[in-house]
Biopython code that builds the backbone (N, CA, C, O; Angstrom):
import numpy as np
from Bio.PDB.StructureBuilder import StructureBuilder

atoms = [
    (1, "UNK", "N", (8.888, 85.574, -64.669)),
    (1, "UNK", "CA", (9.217, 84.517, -63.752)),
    (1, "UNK", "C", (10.721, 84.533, -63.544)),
    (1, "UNK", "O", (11.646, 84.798, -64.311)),
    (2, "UNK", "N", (10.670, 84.077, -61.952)),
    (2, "UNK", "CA", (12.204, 84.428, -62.022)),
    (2, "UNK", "C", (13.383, 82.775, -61.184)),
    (2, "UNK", "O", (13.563, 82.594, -59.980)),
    (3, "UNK", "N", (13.766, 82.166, -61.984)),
    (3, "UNK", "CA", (14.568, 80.957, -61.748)),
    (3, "UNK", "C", (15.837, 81.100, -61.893)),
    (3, "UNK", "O", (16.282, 82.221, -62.142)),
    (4, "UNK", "N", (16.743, 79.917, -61.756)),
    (4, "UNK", "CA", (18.451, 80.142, -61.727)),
    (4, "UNK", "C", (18.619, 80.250, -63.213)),
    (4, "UNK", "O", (17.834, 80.704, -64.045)),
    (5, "UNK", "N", (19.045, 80.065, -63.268)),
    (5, "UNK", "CA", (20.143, 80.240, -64.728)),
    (5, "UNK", "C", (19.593, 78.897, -65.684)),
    (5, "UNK", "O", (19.078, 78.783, -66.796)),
    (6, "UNK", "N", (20.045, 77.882, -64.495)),
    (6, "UNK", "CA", (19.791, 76.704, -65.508)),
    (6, "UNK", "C", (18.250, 75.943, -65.969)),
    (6, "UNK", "O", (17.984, 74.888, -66.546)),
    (7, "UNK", "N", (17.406, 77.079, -65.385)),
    (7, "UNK", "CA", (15.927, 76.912, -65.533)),
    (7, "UNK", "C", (15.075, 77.207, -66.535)),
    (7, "UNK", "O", (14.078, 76.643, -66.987)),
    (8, "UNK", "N", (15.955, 78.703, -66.932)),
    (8, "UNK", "CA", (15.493, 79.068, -68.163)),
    (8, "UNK", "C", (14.692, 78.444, -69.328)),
    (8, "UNK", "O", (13.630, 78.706, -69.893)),
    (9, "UNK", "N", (15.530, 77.627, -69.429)),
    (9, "UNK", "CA", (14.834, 76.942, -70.708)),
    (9, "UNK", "C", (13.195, 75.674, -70.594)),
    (9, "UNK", "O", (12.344, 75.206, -71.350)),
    (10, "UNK", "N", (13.521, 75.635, -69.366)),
    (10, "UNK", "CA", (12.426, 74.473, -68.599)),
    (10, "UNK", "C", (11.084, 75.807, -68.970)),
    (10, "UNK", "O", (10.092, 75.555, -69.655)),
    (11, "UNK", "N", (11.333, 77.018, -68.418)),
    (11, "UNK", "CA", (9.902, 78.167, -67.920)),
    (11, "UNK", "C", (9.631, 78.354, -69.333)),
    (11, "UNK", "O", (8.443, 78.081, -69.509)),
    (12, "UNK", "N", (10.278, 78.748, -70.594)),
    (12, "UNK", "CA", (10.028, 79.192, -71.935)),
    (12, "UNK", "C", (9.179, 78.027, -72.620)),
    (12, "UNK", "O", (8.118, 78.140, -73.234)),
    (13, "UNK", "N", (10.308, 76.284, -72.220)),
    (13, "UNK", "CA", (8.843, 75.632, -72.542)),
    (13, "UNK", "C", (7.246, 75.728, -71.793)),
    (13, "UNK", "O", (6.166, 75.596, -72.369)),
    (14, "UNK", "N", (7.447, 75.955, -70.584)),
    (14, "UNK", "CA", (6.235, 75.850, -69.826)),
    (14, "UNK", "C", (5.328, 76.760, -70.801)),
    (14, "UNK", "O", (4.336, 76.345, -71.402)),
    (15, "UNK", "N", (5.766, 77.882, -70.847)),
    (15, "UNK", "CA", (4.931, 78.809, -71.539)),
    (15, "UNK", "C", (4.466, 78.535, -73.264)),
    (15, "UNK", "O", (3.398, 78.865, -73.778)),
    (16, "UNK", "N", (5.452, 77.942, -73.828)),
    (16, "UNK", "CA", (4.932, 77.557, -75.245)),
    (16, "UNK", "C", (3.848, 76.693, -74.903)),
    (16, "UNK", "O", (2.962, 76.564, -75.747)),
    (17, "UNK", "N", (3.747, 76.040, -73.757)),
    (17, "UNK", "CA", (2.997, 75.031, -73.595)),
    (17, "UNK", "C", (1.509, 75.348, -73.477)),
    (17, "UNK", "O", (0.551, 74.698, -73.894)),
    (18, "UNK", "N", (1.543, 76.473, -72.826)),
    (18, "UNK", "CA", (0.218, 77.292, -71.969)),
    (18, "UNK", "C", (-0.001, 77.942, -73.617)),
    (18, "UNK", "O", (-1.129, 77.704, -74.050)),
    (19, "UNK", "N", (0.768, 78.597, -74.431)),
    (19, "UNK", "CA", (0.020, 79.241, -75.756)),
    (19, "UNK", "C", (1.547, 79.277, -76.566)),
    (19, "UNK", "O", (2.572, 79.767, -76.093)),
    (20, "UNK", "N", (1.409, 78.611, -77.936)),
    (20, "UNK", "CA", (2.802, 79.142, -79.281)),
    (20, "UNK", "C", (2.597, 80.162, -79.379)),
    (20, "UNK", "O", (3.672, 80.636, -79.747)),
    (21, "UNK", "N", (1.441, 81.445, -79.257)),
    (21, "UNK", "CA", (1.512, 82.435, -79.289)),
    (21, "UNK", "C", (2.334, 83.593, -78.456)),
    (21, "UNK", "O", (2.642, 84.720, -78.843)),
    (22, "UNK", "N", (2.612, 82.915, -77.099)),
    (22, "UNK", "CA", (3.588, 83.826, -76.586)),
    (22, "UNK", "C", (4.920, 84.802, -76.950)),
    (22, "UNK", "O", (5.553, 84.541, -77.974)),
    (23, "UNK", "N", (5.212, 85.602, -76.342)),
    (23, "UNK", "CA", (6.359, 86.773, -77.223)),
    (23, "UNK", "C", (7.273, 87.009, -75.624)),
    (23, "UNK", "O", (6.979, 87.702, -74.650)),
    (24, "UNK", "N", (8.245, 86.272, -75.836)),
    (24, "UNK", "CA", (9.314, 86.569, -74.922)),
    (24, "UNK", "C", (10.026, 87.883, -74.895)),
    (24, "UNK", "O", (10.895, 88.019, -75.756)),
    (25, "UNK", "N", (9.722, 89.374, -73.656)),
    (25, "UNK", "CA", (9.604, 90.344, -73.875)),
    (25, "UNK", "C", (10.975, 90.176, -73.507)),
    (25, "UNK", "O", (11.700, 90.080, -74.497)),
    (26, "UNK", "N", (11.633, 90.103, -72.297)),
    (26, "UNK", "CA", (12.925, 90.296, -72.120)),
    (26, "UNK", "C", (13.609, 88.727, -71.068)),
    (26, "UNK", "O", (12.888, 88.097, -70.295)),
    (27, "UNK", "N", (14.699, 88.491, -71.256)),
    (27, "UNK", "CA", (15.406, 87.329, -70.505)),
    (27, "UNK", "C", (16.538, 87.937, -70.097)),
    (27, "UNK", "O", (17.324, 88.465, -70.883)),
    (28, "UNK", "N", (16.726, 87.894, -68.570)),
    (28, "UNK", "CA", (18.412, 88.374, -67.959)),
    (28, "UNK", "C", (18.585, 87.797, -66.809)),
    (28, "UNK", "O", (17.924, 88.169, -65.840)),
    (29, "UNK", "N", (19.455, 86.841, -66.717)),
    (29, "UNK", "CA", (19.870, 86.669, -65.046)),
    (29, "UNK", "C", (19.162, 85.507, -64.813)),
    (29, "UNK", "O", (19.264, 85.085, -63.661)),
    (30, "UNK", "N", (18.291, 84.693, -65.773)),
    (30, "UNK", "CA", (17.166, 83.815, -64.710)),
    (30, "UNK", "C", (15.589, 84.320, -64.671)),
    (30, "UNK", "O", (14.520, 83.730, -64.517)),
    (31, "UNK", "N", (15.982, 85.755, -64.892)),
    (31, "UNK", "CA", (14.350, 86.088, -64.956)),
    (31, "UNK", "C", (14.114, 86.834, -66.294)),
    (31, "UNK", "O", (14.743, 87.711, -66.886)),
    (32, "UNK", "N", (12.766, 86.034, -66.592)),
    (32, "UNK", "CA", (12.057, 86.213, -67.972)),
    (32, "UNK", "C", (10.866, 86.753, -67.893)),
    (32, "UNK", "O", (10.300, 86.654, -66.805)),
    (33, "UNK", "N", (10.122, 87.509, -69.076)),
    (33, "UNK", "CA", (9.010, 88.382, -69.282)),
    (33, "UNK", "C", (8.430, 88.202, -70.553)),
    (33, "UNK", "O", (8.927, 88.582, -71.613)),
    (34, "UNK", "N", (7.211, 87.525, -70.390)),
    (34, "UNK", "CA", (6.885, 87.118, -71.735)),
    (34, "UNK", "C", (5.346, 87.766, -71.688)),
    (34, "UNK", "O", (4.725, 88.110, -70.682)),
    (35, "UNK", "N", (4.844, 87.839, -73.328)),
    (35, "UNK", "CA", (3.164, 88.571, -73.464)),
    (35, "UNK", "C", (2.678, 87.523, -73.919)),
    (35, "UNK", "O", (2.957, 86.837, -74.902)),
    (36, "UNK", "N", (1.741, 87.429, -72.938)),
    (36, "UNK", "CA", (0.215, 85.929, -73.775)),
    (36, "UNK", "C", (-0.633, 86.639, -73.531)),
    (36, "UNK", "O", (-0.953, 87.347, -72.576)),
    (37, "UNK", "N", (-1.393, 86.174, -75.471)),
    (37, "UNK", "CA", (-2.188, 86.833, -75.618)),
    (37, "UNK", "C", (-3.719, 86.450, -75.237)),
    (37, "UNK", "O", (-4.180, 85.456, -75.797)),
    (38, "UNK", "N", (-4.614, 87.225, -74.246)),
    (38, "UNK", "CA", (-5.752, 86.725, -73.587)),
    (38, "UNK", "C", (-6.750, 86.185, -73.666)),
    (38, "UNK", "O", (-7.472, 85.885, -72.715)),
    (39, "UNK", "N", (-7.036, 85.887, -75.279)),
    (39, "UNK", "CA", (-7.815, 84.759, -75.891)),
    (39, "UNK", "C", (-7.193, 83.392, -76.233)),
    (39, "UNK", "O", (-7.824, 82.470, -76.751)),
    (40, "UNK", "N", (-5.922, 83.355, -75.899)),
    (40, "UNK", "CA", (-5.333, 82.107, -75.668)),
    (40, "UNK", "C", (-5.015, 81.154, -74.428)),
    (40, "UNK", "O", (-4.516, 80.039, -74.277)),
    (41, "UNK", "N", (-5.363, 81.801, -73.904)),
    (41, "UNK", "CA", (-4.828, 81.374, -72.344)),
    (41, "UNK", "C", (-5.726, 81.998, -70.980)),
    (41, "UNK", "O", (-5.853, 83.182, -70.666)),
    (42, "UNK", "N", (-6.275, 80.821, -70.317)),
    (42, "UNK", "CA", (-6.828, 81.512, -68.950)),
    (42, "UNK", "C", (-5.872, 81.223, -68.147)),
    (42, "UNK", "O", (-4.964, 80.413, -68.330)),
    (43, "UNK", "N", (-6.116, 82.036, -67.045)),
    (43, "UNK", "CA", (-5.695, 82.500, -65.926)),
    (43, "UNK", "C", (-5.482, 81.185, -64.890)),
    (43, "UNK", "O", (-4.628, 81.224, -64.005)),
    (44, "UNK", "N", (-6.042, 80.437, -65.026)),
    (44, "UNK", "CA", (-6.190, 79.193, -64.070)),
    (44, "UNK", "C", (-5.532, 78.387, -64.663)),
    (44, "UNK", "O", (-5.493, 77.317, -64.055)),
    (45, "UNK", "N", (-4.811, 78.396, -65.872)),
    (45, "UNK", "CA", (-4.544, 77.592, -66.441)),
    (45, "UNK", "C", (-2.807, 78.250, -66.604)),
    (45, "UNK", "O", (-2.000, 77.453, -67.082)),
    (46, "UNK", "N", (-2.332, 79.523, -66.250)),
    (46, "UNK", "CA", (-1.400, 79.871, -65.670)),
    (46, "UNK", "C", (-1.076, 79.326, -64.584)),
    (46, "UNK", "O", (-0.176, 78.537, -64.294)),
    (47, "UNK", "N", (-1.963, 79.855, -63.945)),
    (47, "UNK", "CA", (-1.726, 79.000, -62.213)),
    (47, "UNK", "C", (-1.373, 77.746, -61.619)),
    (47, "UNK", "O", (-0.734, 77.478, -60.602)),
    (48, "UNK", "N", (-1.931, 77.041, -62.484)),
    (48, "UNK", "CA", (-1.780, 75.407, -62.760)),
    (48, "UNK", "C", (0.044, 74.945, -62.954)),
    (48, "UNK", "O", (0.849, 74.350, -62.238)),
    (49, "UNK", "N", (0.102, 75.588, -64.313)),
    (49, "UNK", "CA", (1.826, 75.323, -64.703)),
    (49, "UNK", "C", (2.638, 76.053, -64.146)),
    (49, "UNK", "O", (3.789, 75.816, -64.511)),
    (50, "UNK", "N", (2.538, 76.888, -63.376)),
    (50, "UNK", "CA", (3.569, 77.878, -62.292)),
    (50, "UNK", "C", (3.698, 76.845, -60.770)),
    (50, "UNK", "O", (4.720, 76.856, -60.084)),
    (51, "UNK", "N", (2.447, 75.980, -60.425)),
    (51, "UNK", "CA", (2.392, 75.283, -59.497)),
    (51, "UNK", "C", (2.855, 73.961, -59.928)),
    (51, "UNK", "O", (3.537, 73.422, -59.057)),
    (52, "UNK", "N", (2.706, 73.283, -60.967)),
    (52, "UNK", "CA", (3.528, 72.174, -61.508)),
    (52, "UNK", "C", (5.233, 72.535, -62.238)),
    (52, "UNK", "O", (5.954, 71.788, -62.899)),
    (53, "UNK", "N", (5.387, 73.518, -61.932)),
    (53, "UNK", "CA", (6.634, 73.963, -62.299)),
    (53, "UNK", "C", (7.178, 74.172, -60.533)),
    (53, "UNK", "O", (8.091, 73.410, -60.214)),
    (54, "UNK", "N", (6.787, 74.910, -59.686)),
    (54, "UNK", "CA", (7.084, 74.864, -58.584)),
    (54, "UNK", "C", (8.024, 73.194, -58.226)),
    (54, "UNK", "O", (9.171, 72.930, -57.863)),
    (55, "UNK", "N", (6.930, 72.462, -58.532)),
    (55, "UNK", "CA", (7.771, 71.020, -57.867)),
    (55, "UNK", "C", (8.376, 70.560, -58.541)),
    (55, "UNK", "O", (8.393, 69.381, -58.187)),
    (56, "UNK", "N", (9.248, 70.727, -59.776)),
    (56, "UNK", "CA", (10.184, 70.651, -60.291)),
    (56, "UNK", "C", (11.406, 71.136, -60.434)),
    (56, "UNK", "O", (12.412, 70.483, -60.713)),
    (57, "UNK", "N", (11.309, 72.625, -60.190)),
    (57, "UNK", "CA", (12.401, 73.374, -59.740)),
    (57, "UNK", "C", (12.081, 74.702, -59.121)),
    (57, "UNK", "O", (10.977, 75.245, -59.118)),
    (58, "UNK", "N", (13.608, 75.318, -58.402)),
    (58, "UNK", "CA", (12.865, 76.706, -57.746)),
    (58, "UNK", "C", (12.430, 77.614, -58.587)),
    (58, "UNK", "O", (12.856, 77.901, -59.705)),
    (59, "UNK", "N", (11.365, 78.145, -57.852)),
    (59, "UNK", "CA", (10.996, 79.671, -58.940)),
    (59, "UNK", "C", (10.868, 81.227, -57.770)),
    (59, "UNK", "O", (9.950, 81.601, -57.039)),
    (60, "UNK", "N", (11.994, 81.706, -58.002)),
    (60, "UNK", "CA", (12.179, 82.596, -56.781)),
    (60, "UNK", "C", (11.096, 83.338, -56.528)),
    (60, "UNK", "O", (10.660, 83.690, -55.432)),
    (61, "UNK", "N", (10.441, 83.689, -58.244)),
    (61, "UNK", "CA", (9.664, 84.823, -58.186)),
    (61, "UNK", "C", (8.581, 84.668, -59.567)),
    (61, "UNK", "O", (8.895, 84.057, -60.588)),
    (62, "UNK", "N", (7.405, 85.280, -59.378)),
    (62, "UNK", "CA", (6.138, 84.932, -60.753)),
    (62, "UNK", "C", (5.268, 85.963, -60.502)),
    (62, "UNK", "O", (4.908, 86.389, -59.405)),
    (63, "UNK", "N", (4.840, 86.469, -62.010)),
    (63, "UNK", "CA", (3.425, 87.227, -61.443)),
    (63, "UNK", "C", (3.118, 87.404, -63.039)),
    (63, "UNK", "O", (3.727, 87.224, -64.094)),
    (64, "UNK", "N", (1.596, 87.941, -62.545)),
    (64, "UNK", "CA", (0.842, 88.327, -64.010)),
    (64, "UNK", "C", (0.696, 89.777, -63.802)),
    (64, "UNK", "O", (0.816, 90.340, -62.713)),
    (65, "UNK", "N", (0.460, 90.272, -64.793)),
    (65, "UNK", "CA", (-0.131, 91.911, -65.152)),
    (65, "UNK", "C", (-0.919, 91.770, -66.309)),
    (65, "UNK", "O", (-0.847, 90.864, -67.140)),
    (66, "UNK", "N", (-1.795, 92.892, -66.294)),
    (66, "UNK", "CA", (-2.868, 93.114, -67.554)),
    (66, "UNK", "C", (-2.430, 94.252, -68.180)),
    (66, "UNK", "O", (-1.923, 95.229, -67.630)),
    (67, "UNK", "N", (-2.623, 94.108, -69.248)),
    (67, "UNK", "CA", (-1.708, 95.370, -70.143)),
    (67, "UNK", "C", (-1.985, 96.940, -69.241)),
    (67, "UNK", "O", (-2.892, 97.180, -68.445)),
    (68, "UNK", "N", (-0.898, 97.823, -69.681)),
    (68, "UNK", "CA", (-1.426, 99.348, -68.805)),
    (68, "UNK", "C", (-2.010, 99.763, -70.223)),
    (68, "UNK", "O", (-1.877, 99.261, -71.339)),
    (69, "UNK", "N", (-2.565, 100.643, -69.853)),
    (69, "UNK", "CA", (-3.195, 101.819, -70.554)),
    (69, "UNK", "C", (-2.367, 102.596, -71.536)),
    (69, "UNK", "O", (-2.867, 102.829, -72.637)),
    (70, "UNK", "N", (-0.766, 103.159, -71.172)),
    (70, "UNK", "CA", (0.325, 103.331, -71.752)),
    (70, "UNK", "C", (0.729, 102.240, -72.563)),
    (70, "UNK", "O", (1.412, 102.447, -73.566)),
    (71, "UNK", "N", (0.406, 101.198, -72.260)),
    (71, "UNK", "CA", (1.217, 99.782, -73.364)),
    (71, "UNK", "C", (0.398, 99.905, -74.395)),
    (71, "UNK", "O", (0.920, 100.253, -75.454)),
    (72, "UNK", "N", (-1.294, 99.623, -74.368)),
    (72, "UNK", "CA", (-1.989, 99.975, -75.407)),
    (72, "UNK", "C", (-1.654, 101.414, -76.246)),
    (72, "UNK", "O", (-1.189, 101.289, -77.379)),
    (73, "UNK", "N", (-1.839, 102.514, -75.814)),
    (73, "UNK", "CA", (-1.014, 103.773, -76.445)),
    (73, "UNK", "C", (0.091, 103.466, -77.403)),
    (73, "UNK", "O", (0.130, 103.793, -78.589)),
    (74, "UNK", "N", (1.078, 102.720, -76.655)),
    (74, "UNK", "CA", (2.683, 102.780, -77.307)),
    (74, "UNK", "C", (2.415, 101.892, -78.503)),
    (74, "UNK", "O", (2.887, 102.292, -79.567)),
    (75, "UNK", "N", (1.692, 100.673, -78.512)),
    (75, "UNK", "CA", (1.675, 99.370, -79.191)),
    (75, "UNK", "C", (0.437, 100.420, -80.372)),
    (75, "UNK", "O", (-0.080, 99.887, -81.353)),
]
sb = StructureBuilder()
sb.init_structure("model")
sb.init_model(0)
sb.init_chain("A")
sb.init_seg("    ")
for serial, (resi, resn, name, xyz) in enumerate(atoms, 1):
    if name == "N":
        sb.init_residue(resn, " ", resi, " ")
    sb.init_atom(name, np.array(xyz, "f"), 0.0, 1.0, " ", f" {name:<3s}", serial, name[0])
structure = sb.get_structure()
């Protein structure tokens, strides 16, 4: 997800919120990359706090991915 600077910390709670299990992969600039793990968290229930985060502050940019094939390999 990608917000200003001073948002940061608002999106990291959002996400503890959605699962404590989350793992903040990388943070630079405003935009953050975190892994939730898929027995903790549905998908609709992402969608939900990205859209109640919307009307609170900007979010330039958001998306999900499902692990690659290479991530399983490396991990």
């Amino acid at each position: 997800m990608t917000t200003s600077s001073d948002h940061e910390q608002d999106v990291e709670n959002m996400v503890q919120r959605l699962t404590p299990n989350a793992n903040k992969i990388y943070q630079l600039s405003g935009t953050q990359k975190f892994e939730l793990p898929k027995e903790d968290v549905k998908i609709a229930n992402v969608f939900q706090a990205v859209e109640v985060a919307k009307r609170n502050f900007t979010v330039f940019a958001w998306g999900l991915a499902d692990t690659t094939l290479e991530d399983v390999f490396i991990k």
